[in-house]
PDB file of N, CA, C and O in Angstrom:
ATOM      1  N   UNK A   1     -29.615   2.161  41.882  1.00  0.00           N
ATOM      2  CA  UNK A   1     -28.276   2.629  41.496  1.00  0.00           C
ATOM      3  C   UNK A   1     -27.561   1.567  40.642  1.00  0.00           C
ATOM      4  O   UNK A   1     -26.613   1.824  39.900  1.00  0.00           O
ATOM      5  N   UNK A   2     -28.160   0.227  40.834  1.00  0.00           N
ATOM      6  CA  UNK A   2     -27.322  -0.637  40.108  1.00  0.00           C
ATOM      7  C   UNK A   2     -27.297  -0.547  38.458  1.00  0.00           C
ATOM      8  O   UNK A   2     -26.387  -0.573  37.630  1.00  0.00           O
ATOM      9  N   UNK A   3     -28.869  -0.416  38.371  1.00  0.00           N
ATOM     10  CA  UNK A   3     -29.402  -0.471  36.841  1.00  0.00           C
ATOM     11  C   UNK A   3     -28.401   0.786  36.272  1.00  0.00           C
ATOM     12  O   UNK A   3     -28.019   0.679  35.106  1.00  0.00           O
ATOM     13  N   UNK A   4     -27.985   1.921  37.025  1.00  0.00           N
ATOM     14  CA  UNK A   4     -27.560   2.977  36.277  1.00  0.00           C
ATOM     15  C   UNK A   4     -26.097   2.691  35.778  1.00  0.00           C
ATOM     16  O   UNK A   4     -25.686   3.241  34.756  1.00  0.00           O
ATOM     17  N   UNK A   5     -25.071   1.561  36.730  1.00  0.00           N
ATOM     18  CA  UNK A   5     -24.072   1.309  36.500  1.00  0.00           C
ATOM     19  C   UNK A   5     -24.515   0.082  35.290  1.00  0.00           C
ATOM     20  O   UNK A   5     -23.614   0.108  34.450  1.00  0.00           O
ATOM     21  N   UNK A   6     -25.188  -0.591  35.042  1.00  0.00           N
ATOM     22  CA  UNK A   6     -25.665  -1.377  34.057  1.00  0.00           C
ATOM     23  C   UNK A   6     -25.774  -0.572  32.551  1.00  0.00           C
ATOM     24  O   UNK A   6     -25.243  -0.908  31.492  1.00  0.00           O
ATOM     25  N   UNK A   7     -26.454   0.344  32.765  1.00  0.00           N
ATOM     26  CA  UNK A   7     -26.967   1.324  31.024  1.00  0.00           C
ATOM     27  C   UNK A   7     -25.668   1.583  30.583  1.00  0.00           C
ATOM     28  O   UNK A   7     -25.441   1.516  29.375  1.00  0.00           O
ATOM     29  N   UNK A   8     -24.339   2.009  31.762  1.00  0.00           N
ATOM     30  CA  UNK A   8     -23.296   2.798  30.553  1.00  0.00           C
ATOM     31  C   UNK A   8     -22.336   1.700  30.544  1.00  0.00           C
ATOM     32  O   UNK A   8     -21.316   1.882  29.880  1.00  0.00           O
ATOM     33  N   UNK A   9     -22.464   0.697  31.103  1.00  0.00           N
ATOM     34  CA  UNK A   9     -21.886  -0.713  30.585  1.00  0.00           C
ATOM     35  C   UNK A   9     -22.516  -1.537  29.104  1.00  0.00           C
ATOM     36  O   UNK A   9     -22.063  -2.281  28.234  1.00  0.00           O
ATOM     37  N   UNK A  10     -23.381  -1.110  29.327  1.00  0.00           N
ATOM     38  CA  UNK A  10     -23.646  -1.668  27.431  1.00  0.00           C
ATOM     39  C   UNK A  10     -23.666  -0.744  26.563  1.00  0.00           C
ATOM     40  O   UNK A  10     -23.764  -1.117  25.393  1.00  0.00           O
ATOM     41  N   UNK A  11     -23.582   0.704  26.832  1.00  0.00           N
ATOM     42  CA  UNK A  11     -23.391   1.054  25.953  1.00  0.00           C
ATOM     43  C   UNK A  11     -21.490   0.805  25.496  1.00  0.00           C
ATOM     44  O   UNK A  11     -21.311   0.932  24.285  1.00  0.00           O
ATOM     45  N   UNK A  12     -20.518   0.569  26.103  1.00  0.00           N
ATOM     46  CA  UNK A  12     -19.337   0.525  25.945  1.00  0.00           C
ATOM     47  C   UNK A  12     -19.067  -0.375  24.974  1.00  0.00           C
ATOM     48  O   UNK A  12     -18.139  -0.246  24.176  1.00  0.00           O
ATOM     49  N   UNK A  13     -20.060  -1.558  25.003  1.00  0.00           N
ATOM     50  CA  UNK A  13     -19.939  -2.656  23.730  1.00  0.00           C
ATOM     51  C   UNK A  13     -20.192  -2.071  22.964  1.00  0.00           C
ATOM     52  O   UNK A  13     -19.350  -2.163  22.071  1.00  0.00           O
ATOM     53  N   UNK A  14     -21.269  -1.169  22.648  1.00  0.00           N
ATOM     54  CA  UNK A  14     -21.815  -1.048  21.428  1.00  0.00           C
ATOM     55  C   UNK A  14     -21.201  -0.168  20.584  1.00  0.00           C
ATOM     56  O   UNK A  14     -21.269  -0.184  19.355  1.00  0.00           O
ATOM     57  N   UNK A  15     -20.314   0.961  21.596  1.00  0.00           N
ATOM     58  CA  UNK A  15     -19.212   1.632  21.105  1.00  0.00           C
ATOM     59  C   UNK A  15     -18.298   0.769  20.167  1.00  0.00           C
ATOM     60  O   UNK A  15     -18.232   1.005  18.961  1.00  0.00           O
ATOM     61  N   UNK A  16     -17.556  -0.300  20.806  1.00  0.00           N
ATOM     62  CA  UNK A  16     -16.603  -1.191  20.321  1.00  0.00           C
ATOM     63  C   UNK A  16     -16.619  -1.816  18.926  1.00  0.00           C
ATOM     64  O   UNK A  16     -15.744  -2.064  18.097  1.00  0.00           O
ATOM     65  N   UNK A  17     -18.899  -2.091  19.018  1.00  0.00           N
ATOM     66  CA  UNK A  17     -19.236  -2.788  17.834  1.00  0.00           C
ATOM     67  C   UNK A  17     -19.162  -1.767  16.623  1.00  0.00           C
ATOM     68  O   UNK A  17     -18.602  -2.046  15.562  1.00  0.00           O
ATOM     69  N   UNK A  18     -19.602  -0.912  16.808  1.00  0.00           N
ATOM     70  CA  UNK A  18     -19.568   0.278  15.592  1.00  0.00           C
ATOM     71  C   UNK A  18     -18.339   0.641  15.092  1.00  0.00           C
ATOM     72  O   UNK A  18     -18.512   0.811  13.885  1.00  0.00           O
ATOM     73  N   UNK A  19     -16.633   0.954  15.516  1.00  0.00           N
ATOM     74  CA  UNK A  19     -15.767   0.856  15.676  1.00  0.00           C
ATOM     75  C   UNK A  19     -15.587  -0.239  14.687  1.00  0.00           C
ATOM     76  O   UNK A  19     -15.205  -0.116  13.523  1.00  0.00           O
ATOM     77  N   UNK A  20     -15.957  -1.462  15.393  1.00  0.00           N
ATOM     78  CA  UNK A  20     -15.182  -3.027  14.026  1.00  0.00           C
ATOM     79  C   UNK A  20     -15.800  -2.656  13.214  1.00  0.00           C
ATOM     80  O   UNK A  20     -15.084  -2.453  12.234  1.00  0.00           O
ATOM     81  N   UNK A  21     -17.432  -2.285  12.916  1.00  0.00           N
ATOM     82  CA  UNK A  21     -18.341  -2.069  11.497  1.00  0.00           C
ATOM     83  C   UNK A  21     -17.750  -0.897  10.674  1.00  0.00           C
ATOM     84  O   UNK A  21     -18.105  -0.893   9.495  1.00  0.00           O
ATOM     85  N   UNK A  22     -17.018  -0.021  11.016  1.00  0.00           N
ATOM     86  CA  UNK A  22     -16.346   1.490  10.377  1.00  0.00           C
ATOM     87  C   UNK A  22     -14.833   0.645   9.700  1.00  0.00           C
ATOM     88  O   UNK A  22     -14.196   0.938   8.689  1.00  0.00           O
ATOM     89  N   UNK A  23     -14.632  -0.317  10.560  1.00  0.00           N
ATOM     90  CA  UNK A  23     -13.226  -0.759  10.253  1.00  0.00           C
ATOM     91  C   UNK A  23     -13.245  -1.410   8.951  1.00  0.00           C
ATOM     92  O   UNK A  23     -12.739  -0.997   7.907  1.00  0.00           O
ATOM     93  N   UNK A  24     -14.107  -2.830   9.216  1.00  0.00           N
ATOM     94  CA  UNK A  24     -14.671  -3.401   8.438  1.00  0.00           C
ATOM     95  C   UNK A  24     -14.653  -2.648   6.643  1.00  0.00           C
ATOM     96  O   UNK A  24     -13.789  -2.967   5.827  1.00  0.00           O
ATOM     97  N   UNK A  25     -15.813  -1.617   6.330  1.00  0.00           N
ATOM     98  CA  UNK A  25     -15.721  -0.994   5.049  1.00  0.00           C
ATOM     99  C   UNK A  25     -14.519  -0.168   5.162  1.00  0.00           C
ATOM    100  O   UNK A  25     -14.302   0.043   3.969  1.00  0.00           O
ATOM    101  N   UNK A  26     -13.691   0.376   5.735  1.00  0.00           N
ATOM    102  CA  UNK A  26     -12.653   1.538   5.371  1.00  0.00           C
ATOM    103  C   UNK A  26     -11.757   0.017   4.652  1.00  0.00           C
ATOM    104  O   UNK A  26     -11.402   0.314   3.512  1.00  0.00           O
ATOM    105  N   UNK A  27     -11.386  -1.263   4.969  1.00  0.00           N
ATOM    106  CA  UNK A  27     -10.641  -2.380   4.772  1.00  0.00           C
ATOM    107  C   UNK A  27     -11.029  -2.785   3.048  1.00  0.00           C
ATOM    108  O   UNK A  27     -10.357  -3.295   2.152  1.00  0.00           O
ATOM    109  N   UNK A  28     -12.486  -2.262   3.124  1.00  0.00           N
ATOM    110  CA  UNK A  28     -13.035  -2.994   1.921  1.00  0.00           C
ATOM    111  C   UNK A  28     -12.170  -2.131   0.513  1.00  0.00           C
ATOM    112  O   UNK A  28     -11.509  -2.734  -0.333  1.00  0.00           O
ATOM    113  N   UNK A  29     -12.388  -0.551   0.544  1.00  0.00           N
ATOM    114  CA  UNK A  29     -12.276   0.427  -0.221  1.00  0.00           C
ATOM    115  C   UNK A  29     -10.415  -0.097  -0.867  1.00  0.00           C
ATOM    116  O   UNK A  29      -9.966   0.007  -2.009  1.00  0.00           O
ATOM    117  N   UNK A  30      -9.689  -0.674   0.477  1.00  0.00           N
ATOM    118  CA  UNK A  30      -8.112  -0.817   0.250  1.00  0.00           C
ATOM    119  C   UNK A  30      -7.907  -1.662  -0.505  1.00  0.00           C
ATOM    120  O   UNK A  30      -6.920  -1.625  -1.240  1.00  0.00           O
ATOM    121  N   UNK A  31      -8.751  -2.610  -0.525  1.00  0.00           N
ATOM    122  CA  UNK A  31      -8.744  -3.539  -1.389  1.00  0.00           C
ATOM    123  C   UNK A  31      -8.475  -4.035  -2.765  1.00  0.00           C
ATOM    124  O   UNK A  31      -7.597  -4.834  -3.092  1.00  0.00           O
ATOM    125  N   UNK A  32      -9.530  -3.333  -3.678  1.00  0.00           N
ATOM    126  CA  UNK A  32     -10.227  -2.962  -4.760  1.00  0.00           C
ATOM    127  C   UNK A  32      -8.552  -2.204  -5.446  1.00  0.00           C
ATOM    128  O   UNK A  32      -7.762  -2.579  -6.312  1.00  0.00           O
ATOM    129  N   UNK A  33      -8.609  -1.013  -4.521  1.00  0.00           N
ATOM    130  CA  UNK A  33      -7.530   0.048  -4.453  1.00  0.00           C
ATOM    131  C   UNK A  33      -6.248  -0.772  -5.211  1.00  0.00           C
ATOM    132  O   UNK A  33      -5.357  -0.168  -5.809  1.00  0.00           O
ATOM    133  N   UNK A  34      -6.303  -2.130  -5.096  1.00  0.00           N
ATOM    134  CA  UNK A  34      -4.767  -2.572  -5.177  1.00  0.00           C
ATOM    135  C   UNK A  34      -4.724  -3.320  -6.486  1.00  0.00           C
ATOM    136  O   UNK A  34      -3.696  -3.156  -7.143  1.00  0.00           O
ATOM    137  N   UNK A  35      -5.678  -4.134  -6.999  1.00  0.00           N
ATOM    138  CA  UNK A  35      -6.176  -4.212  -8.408  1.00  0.00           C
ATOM    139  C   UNK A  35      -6.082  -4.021  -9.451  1.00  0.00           C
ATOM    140  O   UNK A  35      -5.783  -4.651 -10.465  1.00  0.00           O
ATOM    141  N   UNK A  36      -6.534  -2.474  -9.022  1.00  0.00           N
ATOM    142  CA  UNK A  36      -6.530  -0.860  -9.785  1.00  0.00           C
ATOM    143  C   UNK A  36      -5.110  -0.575 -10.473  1.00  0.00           C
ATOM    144  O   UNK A  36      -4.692  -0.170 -11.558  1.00  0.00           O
ATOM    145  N   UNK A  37      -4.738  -0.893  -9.576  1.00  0.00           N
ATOM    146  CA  UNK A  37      -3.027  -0.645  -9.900  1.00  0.00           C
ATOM    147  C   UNK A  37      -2.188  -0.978 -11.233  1.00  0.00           C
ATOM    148  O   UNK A  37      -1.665  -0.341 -12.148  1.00  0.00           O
ATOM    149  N   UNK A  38      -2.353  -2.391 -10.827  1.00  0.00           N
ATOM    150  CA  UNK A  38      -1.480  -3.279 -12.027  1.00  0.00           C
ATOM    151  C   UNK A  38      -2.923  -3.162 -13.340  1.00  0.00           C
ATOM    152  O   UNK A  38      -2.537  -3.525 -14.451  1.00  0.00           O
ATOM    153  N   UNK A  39      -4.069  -2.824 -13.302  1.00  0.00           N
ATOM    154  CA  UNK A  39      -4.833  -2.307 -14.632  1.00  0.00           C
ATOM    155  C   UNK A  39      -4.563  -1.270 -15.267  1.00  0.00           C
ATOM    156  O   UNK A  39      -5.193  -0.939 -16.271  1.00  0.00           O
ATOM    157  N   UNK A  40      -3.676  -0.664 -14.824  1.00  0.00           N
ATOM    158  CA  UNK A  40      -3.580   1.214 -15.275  1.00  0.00           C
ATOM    159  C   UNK A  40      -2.496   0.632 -16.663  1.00  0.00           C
ATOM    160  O   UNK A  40      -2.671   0.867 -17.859  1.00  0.00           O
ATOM    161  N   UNK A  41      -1.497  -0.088 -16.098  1.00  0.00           N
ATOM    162  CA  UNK A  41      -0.794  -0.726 -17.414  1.00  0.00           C
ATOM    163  C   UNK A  41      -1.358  -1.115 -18.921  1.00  0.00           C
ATOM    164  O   UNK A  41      -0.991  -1.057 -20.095  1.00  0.00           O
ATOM    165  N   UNK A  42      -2.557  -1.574 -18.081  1.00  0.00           N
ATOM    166  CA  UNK A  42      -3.604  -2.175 -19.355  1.00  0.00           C
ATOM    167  C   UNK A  42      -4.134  -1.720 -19.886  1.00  0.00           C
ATOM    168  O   UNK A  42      -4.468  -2.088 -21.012  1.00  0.00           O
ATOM    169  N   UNK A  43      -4.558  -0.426 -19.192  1.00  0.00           N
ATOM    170  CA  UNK A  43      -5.438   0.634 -20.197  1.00  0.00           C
ATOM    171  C   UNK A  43      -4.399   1.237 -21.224  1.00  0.00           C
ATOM    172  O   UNK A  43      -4.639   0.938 -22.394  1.00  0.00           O
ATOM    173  N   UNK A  44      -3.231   2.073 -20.995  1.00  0.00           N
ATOM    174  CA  UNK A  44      -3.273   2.585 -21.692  1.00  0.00           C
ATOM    175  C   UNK A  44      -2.173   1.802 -23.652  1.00  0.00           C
ATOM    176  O   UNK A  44      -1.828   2.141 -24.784  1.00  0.00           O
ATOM    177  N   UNK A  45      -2.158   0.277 -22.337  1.00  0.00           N
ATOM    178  CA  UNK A  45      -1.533  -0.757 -23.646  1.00  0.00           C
ATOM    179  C   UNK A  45      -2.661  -1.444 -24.995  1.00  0.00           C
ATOM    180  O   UNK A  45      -2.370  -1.886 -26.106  1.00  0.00           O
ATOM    181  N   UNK A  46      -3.828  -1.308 -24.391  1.00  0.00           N
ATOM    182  CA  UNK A  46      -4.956  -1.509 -25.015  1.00  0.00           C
ATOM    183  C   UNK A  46      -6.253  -0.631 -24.589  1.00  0.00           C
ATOM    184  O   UNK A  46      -6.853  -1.024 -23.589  1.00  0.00           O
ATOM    185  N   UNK A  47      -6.730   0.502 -25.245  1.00  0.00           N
ATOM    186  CA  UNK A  47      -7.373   1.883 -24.612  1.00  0.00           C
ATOM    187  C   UNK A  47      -9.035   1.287 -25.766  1.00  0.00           C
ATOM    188  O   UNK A  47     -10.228   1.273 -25.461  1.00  0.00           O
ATOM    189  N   UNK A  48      -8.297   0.867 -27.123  1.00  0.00           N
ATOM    190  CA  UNK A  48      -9.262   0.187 -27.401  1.00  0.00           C
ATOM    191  C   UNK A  48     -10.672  -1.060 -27.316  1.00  0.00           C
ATOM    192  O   UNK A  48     -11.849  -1.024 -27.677  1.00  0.00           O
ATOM    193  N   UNK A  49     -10.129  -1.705 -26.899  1.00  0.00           N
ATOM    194  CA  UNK A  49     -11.016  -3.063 -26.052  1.00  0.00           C
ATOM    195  C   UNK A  49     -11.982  -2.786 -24.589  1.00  0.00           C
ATOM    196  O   UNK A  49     -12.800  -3.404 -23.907  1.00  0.00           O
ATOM    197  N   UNK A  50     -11.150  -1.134 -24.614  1.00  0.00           N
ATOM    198  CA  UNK A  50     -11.814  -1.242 -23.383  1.00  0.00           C
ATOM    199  C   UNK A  50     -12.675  -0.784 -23.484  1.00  0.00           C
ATOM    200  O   UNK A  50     -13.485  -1.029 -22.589  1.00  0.00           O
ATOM    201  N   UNK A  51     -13.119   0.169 -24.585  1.00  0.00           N
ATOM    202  CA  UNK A  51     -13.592   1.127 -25.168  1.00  0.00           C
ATOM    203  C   UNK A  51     -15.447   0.753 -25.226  1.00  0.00           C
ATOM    204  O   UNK A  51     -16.460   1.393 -24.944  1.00  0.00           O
ATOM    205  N   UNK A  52     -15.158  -0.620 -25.751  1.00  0.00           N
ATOM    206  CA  UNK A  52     -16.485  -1.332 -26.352  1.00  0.00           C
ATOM    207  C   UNK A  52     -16.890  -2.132 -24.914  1.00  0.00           C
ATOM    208  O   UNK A  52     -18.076  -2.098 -24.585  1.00  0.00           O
ATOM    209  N   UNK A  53     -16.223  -2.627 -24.320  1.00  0.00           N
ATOM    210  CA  UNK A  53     -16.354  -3.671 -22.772  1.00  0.00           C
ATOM    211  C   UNK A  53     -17.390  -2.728 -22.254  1.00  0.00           C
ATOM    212  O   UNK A  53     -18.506  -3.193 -22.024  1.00  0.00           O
ATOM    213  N   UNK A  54     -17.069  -0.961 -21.961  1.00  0.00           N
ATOM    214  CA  UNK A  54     -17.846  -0.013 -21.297  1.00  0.00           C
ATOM    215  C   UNK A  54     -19.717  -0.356 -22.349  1.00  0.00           C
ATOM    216  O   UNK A  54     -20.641  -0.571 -21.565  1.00  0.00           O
ATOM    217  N   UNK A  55     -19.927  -0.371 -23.142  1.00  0.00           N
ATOM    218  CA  UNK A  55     -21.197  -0.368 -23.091  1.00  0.00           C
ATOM    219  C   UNK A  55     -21.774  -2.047 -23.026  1.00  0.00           C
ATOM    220  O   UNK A  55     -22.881  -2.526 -22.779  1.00  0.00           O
ATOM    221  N   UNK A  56     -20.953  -2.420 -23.241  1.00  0.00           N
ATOM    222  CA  UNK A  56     -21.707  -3.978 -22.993  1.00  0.00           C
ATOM    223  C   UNK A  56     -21.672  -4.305 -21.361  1.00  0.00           C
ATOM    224  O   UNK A  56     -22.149  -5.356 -20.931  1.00  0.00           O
TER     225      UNK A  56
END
């Protein structure tokens, strides 16, 4: 009986760990997100330069 109270005790960590790993990338995406922002100015102040940057 002990081992059985043992199995759903580790699984509770592993719950927890997957949880920080989901957290982790949703944090990453916000990031980037904020960047983005103050560039939108830039595109459309210079639409040219950017034009040529894309194939190189």
């Amino acid at each position: 009986m002990t081992e059985t109270t043992k199995k759903p005790a580790v699984k509770k960590p592993l719950k927890a760990e997957a949880d920080k790993t989901a957290a982790a990338p949703a944090k990453a995406p916000l990031k980037p997100a904020v960047p983005l922002r103050p560039a939108n100015p830039i595109r459309p102040g210079a639409p040219r330069p950017l034009a040529p940057a894309r194939p190189l």
